[in-house]
C-alpha positions, -999 to 999 in steps of 0.1 A, spaced: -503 261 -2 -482 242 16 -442 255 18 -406 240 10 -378 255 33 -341 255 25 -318 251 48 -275 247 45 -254 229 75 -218 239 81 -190 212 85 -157 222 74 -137 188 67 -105 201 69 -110 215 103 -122 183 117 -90 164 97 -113 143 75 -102 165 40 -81 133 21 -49 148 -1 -59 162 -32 -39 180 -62 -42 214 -65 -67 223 -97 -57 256 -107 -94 263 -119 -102 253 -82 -71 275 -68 -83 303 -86 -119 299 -76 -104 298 -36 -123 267 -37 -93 245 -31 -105 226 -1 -134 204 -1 -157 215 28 -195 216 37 -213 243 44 -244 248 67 -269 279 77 -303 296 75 -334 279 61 -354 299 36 -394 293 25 -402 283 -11 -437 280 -15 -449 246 -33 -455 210 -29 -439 186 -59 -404 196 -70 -399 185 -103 -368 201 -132 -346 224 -128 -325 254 -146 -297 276 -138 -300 310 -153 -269 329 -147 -274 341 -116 -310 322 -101 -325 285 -97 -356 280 -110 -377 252 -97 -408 233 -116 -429 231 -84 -465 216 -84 -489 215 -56 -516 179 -50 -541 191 -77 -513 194 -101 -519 230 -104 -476 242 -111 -455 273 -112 -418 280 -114 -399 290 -84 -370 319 -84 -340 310 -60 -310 326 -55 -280 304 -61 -259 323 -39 -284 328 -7 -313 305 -12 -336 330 -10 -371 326 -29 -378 358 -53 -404 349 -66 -430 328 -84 -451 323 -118 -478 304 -123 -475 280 -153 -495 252 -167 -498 211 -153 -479 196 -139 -446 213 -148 -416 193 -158 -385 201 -177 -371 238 -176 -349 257 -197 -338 291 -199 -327 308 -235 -312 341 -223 -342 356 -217 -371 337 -206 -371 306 -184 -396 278 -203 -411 244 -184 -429 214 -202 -465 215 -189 -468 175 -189 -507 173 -184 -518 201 -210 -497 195 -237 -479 229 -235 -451 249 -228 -451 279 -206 -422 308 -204 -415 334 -178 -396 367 -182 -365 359 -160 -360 394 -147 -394 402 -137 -415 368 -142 -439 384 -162 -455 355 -178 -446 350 -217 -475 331 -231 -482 296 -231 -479 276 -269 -493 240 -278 -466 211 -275 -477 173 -276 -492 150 -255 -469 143 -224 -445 171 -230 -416 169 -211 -383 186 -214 -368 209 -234 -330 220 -246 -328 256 -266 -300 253 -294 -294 293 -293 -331 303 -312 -357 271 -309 -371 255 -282 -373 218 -287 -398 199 -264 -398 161 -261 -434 144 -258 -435 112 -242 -473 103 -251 -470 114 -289 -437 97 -298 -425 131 -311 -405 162 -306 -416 202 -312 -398 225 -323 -405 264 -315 -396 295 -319 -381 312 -289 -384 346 -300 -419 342 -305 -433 306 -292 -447 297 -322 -444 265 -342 -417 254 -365 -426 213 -364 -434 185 -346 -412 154 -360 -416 117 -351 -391 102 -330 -387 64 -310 -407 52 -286 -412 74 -257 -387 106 -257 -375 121 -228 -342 140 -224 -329 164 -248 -296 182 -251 -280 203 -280 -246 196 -289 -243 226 -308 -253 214 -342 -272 188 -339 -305 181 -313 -302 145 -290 -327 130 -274 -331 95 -255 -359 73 -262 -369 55 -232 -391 25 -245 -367 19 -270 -339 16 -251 -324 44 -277 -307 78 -286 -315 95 -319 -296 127 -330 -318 150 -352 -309 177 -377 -321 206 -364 -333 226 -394 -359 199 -403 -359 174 -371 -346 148 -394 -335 117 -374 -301 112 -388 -291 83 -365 -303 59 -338 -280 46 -311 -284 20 -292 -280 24 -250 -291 9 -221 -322 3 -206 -348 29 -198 -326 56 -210 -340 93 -193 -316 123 -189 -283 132 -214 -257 158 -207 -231 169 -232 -196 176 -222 -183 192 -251 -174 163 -271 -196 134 -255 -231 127 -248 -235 112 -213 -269 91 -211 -287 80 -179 -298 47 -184 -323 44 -159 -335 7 -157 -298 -12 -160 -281 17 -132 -255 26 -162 -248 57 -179 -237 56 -211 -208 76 -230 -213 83 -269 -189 102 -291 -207 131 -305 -195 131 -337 -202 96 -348 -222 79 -321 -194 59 -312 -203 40 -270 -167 53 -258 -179 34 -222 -208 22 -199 -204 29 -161 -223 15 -137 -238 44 -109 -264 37 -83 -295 28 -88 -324 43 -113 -301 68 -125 -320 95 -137 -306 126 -144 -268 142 -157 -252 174 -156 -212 181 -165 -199 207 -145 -166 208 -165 -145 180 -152 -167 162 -137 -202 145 -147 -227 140 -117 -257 117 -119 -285 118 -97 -295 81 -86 -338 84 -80 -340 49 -67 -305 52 -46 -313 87 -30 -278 95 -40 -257 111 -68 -227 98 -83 -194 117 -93 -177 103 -125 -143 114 -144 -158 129 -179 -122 119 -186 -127 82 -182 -159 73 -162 -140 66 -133 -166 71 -98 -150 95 -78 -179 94 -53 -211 89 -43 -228 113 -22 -264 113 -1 -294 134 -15 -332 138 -6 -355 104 -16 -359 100 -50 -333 125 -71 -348 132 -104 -338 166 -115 -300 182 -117 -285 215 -126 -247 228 -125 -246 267 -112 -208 275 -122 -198 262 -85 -223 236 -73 -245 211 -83 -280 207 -72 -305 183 -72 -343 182 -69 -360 152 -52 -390 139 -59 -395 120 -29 -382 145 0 -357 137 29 -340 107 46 -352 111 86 -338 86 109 -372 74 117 -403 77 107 -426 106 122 -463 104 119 -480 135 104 -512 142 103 -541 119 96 -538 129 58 -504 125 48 -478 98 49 -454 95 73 -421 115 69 -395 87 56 -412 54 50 -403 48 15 -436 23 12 -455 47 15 -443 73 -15 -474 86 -36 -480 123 -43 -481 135 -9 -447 130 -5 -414 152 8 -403 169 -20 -370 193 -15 -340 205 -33 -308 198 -23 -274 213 -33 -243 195 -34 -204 213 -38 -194 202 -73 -160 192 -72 -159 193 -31 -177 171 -12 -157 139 4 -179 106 0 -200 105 31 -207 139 37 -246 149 36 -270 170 47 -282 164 81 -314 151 87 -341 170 101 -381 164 111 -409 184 106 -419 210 134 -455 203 133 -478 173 125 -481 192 93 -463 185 57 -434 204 54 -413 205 25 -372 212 29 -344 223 2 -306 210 18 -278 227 6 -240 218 9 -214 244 -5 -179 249 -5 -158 274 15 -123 283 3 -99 278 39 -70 303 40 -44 283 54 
């Protein structure tokens, strides 16, 4: 089994003088998170191969991780050190994750199922029959609902108990899903679509129209935020009514969204970046560096994180051994590919800082997780 690392690089902007003016957030002021900075250190081992979704549980990560015979588990980070506590084996080629309080739940794409892990102990939950491509999920406080791309349709199951309340018909290839708090949203990537569904029947009780390729949604508390992956726009919809409130454009293949409360971030796969927008207005407020290929994000109270399907950006490209690509030729992206998480400071980072780049020690695969945090600077 080959291994994923993490590791974190320290630059304080102020200290260098590159920090631009800002006005003081008092949510930031109290957090002692008032100057952006960027943070580097220690690199930690997480066993795996493919890094896929990603959940925030309180306290942990947890990482949909498959290895080259699609054989997938769920890895246990710690948000605050980047230490690995821990893995679960789940079923294939793991997808979407989701946690509902108690138990952590990924979409097991190639065996139609769903699989969920005690979060305190990962004692493994029991695995329960989704459809045909399943792919992520969204818990509106006692269901699971899982949407599968193959079948056209969503499930709906019970969290206390994994078993299963419906499976409803929905557009043309379904994807992301969010809860809004009353009603269940999911975008419909071959019909360039959102549907919102009732959730005590799975009723579609509207169809919105988007833009292209639509993947990922986030709600914000009164606004859905769709990824529309093939026209490198997200798209803003009132909840209440469906109303587009705005279309942004964002690097491209945007993929995934998360709101971390004043902000919505939106991880570019085909850009290797992410992009910061106003939830206020759309406005970009920057556009920061990730691994290749961002196709998972998750908020953690202070930062934002991203997992990357396609691993890092080297400055050259390294031969490895005879069996796998070379480290950073994007032509050469199949399954064997870098995959690696990397952690960006939510509200923090100035545009152009990144991660630093860094090659493998051996001929060998290996697999790297990048953080960047924020430090409060006492003046």
């Amino acid at each position: 089994m080959k291994k994923l690392s993490i590791s974190m690089a320290l630059f304080l902007a102020l200290a260098t003088g590159t920090a631009r003016a800002q006005t003081p957030n008092p949510q930031q002021l109290a957090q002692l998170r008032w100057f952006p900075a960027n943070q580097n250190g220690a690199s930690y081992p997480v066993t795996g191969t493919f890094l896929f979704g990603l959940a925030f549980d309180g306290a942990n990560l947890w990482v949909a991780s498959s290895n080259q015979s699609n054989t997938s588990q769920l890895v246990k980070v710690n948000a605050t050190t980047g230490a690995v506590l821990g893995t679960a084996a789940v079923g294939t080629l793991a997808a979407g994750v989701v946690f509902d309080g108690t138990y952590v739940w990924t979409a097991n794409q190639a065996s139609a199922s769903v699989t969920r892990v005690r979060a305190g102990d990962l004692a493994n939950g029991g695995t329960f029959a989704a459809g045909n491509g399943a792919r992520y999920l969204a818990f509106d406080g006692a269901s699971i609902w899982v949407t599968n791309w193959f079948a056209n349709t969503v499930t709906k199951l019970a969290a206390s108990t994994g078993s299963l309340q419906g499976t409803y018909p929905v557009g043309t290839n379904p994807s992301g899903i969010a809860f809004d708090g009353q009603s269940i949203w999911i975008t419909c990537a071959g019909s360039n679509a959102v549907q919102r569904l009732r959730t005590s029947d799975g009723t579609v009780l509207a169809t919105y129209a988007v833009g292209a390729g639509p993947q990922h949604l986030a709600f914000d508390g009164a606004n859905l935020w769709v990824a529309n992956a093939s026209s490198n726009t997200v798209t803003k919809l009132r909840a209440i009514d469906g109303v587009t409130l705005g279309t942004y454009a964002v690097g491209a293949g945007p993929y995934a969204v998360v709101f971390d409360g004043t902000y919505v971030w939106v991880a570019n796969n085909s850009a290797w970046t992410v992009s910061k927008l106003r939830a206020s207005d759309g406005g970009l407020v920057g556009t920061f560096t990730t691994g290749r290929y961002p196709i998972g994000v998750a908020f953690d109270g202070v930062n934002v994180w991203t997992s990357n399907s396609g691993g890092s950006r080297s400055p050259s490209c390294e031969p490895l051994s005879q069996n796998n690509l070379r480290s950073c030729c994007p032509a050469r992206r199949f399954v064997a590919a870098w995959r690696d998480l990397i952690e960006i400071a939510a509200p923090h980072l100035e545009q152009g800082q990144m991660a630093r780049c860094e090659r493998p020690a051996s001929s060998r695969a290996r697999h790297r997780v990048r953080t960047l945090r924020t430090r409060a600077h006492a003046a």
